[in-house]
GUROKOL-243582 format. One record per residue: residue in one letter; chain; x, y, z negated of N, C-alpha, C in turn. Coordinates in steps of 0.1 Angstrom, whole numbers. Example, Ala and Ser with C-alpha at 12.3 -4.5 7.8 and 13.67 -1.06 7.14 Angstrom:
REM GUROKOL-243582
REC, resn, chain, n_x, n_y, n_z, ca_x, ca_y, ca_z, c_x, c_y, c_z
REC, A, A, 132, -57, -78, 123, -45, -78, 132, -33, -78;
REC, S, A, 128, -22, -71, 137, -11, -71, 129, 0, -79;
END
This chain:
REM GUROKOL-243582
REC, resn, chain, n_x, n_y, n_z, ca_x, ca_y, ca_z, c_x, c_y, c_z
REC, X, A, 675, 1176, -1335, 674, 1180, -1349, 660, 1177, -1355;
REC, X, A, 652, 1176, -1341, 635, 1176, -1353, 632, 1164, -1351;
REC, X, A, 637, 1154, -1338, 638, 1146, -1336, 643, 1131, -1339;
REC, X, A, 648, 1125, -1350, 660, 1116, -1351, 659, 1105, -1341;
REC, X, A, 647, 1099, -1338, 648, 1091, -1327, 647, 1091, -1313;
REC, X, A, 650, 1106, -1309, 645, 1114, -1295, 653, 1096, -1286;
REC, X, A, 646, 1096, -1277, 655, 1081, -1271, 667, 1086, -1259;
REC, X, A, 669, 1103, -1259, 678, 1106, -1250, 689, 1117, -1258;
REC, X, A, 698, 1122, -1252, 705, 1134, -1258, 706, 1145, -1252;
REC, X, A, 695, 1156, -1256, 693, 1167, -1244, 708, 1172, -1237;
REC, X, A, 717, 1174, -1246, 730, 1181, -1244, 740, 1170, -1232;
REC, X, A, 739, 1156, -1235, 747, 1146, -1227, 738, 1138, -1216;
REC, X, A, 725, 1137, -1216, 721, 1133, -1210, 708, 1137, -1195;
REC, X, A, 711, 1149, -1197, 700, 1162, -1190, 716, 1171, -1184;
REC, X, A, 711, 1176, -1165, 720, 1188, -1162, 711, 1198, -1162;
REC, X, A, 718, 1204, -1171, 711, 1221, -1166, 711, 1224, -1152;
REC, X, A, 699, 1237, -1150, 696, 1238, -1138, 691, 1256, -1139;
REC, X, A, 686, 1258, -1144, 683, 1273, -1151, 671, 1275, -1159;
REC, X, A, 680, 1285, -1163, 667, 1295, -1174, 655, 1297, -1166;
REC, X, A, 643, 1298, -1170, 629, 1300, -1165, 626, 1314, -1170;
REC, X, A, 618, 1313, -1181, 615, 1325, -1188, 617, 1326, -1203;
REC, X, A, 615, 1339, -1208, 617, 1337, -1221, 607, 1341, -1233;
REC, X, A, 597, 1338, -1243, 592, 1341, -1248, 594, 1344, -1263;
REC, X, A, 595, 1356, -1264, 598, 1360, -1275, 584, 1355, -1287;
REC, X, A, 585, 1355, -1302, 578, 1351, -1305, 571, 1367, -1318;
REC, X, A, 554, 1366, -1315, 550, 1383, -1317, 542, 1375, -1335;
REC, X, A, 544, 1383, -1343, 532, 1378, -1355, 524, 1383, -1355;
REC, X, A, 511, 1379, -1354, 498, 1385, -1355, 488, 1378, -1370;
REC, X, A, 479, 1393, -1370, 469, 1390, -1378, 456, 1392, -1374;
REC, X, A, 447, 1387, -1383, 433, 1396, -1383, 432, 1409, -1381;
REC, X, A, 423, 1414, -1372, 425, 1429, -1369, 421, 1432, -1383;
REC, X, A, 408, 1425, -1392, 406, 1433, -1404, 414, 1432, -1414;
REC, X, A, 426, 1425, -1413, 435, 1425, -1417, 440, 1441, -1422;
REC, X, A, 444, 1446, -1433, 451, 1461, -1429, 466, 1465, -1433;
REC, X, A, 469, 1452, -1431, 486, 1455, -1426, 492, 1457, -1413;
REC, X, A, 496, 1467, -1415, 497, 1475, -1395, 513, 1470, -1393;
REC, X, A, 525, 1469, -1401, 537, 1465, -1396, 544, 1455, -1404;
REC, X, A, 559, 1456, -1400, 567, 1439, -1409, 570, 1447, -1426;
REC, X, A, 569, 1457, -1427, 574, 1459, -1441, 562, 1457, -1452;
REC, X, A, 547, 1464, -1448, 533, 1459, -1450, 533, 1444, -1452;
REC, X, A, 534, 1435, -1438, 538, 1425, -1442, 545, 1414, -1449;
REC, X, A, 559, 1421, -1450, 567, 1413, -1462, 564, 1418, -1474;
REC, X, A, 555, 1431, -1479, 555, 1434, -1493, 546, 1425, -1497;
REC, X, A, 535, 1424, -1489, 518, 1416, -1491, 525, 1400, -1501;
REC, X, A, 532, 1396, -1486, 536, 1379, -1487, 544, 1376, -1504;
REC, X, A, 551, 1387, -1506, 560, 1388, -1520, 550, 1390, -1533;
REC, X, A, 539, 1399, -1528, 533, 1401, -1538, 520, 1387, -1546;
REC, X, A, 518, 1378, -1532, 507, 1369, -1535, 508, 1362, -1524;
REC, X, A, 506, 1347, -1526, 509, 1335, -1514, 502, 1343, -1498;
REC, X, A, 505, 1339, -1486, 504, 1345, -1474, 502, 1334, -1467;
REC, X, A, 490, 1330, -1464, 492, 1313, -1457, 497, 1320, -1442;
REC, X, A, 501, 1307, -1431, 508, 1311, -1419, 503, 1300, -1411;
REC, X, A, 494, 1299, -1401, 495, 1288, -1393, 502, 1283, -1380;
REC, X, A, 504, 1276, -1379, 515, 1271, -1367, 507, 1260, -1358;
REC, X, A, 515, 1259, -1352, 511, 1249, -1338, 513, 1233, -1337;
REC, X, A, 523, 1231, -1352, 523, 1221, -1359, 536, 1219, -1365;
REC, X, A, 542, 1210, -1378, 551, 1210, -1383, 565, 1208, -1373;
REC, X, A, 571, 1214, -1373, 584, 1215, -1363, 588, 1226, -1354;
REC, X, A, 570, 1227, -1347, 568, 1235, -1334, 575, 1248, -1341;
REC, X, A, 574, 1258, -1324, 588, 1271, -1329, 578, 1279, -1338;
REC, X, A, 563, 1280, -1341, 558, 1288, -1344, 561, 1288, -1364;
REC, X, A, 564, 1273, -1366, 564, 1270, -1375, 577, 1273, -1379;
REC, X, A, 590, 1274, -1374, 605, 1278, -1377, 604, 1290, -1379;
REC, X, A, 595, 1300, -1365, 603, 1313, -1369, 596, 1319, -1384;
REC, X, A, 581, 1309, -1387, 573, 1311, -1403, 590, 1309, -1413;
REC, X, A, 596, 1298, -1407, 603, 1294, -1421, 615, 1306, -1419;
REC, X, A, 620, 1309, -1405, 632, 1322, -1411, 624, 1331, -1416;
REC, X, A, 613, 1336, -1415, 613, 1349, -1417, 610, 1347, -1435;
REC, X, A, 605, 1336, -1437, 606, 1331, -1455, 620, 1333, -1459;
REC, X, A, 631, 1327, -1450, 643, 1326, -1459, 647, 1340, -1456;
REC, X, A, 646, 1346, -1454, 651, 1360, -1445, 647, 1370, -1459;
REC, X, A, 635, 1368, -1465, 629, 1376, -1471, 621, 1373, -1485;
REC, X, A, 622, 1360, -1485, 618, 1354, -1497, 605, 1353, -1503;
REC, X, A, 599, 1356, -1490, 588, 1361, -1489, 576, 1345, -1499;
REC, X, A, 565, 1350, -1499, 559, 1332, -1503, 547, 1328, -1493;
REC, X, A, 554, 1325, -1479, 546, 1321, -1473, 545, 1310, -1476;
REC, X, A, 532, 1301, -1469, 524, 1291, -1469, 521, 1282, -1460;
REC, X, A, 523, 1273, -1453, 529, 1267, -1438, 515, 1259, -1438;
REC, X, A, 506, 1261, -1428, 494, 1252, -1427, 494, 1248, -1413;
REC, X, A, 501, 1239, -1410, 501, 1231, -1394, 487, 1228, -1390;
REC, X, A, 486, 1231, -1376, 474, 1227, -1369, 478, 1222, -1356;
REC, X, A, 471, 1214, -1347, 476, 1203, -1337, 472, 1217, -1320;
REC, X, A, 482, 1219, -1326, 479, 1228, -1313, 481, 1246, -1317;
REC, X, A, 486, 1251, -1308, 485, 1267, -1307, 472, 1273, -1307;
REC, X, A, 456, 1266, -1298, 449, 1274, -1298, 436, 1274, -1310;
REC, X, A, 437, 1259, -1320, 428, 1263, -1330, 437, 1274, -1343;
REC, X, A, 447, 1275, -1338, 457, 1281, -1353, 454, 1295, -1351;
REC, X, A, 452, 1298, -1335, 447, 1314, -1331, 435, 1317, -1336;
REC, X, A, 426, 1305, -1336, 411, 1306, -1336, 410, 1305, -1352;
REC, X, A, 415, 1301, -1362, 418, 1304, -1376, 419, 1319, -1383;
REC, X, A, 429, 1320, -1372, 432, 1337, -1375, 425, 1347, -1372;
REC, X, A, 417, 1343, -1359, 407, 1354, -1357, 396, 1354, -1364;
REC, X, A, 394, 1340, -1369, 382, 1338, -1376, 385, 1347, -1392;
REC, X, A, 398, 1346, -1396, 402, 1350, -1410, 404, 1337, -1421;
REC, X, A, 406, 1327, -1412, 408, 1314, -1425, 421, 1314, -1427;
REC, X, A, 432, 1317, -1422, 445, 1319, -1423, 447, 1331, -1423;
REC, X, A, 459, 1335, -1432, 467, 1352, -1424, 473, 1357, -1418;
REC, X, A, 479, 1348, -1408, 488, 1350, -1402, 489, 1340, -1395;
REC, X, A, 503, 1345, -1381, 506, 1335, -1371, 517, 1339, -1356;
REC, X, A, 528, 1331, -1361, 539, 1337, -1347, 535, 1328, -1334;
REC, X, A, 535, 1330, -1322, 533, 1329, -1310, 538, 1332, -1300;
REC, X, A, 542, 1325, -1288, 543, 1333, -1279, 537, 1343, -1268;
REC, X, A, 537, 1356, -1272, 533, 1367, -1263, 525, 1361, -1253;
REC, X, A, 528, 1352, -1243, 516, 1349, -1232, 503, 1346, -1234;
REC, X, A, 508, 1339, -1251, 493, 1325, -1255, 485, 1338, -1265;
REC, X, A, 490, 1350, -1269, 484, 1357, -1277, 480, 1369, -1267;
REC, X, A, 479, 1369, -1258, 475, 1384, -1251, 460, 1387, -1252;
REC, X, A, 454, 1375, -1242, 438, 1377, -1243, 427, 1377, -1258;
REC, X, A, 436, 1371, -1267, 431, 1382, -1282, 436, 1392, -1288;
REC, X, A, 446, 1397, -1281, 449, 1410, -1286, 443, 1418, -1278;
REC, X, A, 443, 1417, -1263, 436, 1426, -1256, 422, 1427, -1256;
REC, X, A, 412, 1415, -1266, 402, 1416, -1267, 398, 1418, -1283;
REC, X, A, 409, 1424, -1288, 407, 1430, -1302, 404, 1422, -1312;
REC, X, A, 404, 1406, -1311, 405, 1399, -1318, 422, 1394, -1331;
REC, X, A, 429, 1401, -1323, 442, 1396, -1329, 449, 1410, -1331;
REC, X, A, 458, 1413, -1346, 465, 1426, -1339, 481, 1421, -1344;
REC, X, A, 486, 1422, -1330, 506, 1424, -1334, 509, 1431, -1350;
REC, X, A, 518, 1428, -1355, 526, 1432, -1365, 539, 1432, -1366;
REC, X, A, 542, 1422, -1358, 557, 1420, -1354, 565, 1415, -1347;
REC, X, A, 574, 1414, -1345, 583, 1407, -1331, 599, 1399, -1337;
REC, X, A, 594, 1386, -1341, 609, 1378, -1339, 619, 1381, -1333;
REC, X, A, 628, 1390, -1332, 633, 1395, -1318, 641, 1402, -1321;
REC, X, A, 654, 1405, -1311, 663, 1418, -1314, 662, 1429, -1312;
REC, X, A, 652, 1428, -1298, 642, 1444, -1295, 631, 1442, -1291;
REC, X, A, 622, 1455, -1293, 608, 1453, -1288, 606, 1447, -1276;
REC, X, A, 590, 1446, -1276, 588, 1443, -1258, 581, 1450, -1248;
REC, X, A, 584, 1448, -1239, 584, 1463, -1230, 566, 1462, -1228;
REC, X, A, 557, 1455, -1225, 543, 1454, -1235, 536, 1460, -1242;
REC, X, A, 549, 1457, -1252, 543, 1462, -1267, 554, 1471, -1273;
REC, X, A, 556, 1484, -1269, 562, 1493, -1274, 565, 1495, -1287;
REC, X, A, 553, 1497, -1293, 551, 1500, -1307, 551, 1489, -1320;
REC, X, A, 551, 1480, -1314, 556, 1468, -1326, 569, 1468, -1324;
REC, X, A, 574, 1467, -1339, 590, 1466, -1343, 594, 1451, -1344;
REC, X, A, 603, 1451, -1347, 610, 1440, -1345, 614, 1436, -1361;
REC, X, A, 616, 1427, -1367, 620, 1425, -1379, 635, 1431, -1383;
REC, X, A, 643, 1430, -1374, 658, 1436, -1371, 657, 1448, -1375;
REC, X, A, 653, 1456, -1369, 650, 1472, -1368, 645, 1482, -1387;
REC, X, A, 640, 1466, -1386, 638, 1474, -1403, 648, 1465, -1411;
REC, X, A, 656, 1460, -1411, 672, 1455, -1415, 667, 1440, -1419;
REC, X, A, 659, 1434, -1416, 656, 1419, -1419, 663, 1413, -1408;
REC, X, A, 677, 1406, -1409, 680, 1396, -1400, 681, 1381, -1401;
REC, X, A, 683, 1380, -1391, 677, 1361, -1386, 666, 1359, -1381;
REC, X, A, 656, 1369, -1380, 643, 1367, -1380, 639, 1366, -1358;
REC, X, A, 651, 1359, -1352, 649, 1358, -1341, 642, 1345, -1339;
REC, X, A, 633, 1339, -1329, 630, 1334, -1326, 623, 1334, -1312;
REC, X, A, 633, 1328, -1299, 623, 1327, -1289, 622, 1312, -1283;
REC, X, A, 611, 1315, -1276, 605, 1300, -1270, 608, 1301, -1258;
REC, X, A, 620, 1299, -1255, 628, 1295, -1241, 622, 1284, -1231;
REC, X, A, 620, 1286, -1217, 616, 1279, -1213, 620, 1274, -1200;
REC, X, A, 631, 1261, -1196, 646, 1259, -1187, 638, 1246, -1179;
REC, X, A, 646, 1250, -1167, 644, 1234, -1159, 660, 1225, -1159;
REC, X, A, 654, 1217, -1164, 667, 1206, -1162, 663, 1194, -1154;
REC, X, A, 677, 1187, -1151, 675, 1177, -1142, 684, 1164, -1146;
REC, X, A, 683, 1153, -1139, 692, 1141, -1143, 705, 1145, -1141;
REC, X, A, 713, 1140, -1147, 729, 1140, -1157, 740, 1135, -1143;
REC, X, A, 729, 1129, -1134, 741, 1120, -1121, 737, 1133, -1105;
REC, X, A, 729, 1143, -1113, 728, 1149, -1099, 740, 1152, -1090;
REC, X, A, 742, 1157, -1075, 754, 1155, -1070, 759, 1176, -1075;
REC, X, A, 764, 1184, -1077, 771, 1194, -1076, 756, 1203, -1066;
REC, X, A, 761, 1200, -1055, 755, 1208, -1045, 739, 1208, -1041;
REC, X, A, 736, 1197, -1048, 720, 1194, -1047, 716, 1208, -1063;
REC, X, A, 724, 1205, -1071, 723, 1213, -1085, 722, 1228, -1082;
REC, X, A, 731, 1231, -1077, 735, 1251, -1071, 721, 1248, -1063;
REC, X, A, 718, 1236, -1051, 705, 1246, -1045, 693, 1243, -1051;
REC, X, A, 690, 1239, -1062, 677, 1240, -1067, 678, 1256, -1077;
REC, X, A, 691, 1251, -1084, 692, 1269, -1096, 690, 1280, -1082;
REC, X, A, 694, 1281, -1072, 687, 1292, -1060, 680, 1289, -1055;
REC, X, A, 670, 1279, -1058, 653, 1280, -1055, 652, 1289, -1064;
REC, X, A, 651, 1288, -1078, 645, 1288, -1091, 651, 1306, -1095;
REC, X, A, 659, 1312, -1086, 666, 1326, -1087, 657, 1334, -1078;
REC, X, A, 655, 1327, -1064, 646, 1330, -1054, 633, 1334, -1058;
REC, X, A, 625, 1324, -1065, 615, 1323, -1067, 610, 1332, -1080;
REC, X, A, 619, 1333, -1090, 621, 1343, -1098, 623, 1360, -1099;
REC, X, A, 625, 1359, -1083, 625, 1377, -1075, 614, 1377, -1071;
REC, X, A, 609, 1368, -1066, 599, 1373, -1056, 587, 1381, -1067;
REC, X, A, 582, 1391, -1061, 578, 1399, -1068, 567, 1396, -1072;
REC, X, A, 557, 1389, -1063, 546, 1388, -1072, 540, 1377, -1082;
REC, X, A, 554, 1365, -1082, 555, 1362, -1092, 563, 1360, -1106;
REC, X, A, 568, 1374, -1103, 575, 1378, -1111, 570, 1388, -1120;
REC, X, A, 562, 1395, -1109, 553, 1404, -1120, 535, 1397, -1124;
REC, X, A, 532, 1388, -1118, 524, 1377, -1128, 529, 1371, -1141;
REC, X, A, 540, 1369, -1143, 550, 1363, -1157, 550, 1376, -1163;
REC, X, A, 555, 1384, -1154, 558, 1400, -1166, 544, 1405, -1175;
REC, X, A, 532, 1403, -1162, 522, 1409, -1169, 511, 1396, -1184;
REC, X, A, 514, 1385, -1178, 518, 1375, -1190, 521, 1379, -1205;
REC, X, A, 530, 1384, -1201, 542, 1388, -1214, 557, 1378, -1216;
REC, X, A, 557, 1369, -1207, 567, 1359, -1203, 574, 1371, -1202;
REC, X, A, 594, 1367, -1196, 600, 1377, -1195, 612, 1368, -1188;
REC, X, A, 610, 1368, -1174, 616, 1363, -1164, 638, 1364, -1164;
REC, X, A, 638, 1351, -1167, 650, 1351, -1169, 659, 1343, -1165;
REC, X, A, 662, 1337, -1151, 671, 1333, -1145, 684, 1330, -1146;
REC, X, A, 691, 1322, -1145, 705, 1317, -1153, 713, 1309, -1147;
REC, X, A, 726, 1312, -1146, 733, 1297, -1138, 735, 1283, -1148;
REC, X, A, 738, 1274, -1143, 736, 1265, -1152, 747, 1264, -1160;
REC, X, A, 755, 1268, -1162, 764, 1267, -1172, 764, 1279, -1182;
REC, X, A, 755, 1291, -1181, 745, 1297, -1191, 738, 1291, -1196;
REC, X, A, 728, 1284, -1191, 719, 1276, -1197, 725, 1264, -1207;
REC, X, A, 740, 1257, -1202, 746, 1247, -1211, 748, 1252, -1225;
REC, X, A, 753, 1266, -1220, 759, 1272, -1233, 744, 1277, -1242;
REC, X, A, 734, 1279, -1237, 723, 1283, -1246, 719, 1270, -1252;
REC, X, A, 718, 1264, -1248, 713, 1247, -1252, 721, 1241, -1260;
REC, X, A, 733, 1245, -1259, 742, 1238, -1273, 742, 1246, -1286;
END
């Protein structure tokens, strides 16, 4: 879809193998920012333009900017940057107002008080971050967005080679201490058989 000349066809030409993890996508602002939640922040964006930066035109950070526009009609402002970490460094600075992400790539500025949550693309909160709501929760829907993240493999693999890699990738996904490295991340460990994964991907 973002692609028109992608030179393969993820859906015909890739087997699924499993889900990895899942990253829900969190909005953050300037801590001197003083909008503390999503209703703060969709009154602000309605009342006067809200710029938004993203990780660049297409990227998810930039989609879940555009649902939560159509969601709410809000007048955000899409200012692409080549990459997730100067669009963070924007926002901490205060040259932007905003910015969705995923939880893992935003932790070490929030936990060093540079960044504060406001919201969560999402159906429910995250177990993290208790206290940030979810756009859902205060009746704004569509406003999901996560950055899924799957291993696939070539389209001629044999059957049986496919089942034992998706139980490497289930194995490895228990084992606890890197499972609670991803958890404490803010990743959110999510293992899948491959024909869940087919059905997510289409």
């Amino acid at each position: 879809a973002l692609y028109p000349a992608l030179p393969y066809d993820p859906v015909r030409d890739l087997a699924p193998v499993s889900l990895v993890v899942n990253n829900v996508e969190m909005l953050v602002v300037n801590p001197n920012n003083p909008i503390n939640g999503p209703q703060e922040f969709i009154a602000a964006a309605k009342q006067k333009p809200t710029t938004m930066a993203s990780s660049g035109t297409g990227s998810v950070p930039h989609l879940a900017m555009e649902l939560l526009a159509d969601a709410t009609k809000s007048n955000l402002i899409h200012v692409p940057y080549k990459g997730a970490a100067p669009a963070i460094t924007d926002v901490m600075a205060g040259h932007v107002d905003g910015f969705f992400g995923d939880i893992p790539g935003l932790m070490s500025g929030i936990r060093s008080g540079k960044l504060k949550p406001v919201a969560l693309a999402s159906t429910r909160r995250h177990p993290l971050f208790p206290d940030v709501k979810t756009f859902q929760e205060i009746g704004v829907t569509g406003v999901d967005s996560d950055n899924w993240y799957a291993l696939f493999t070539h389209k001629n693999i044999p059957a049986a080679d496919l089942e034992r890699i998706n139980q490497a990738v289930r194995r490895t996904l228990a084992n606890e201490a890197v499972r609670s490295k991803l958890v404490a991340s803010g990743a959110e460990p999510s293992a899948s058989s491959s024909a869940e994964l087919s059905t997510l991907l289409k």
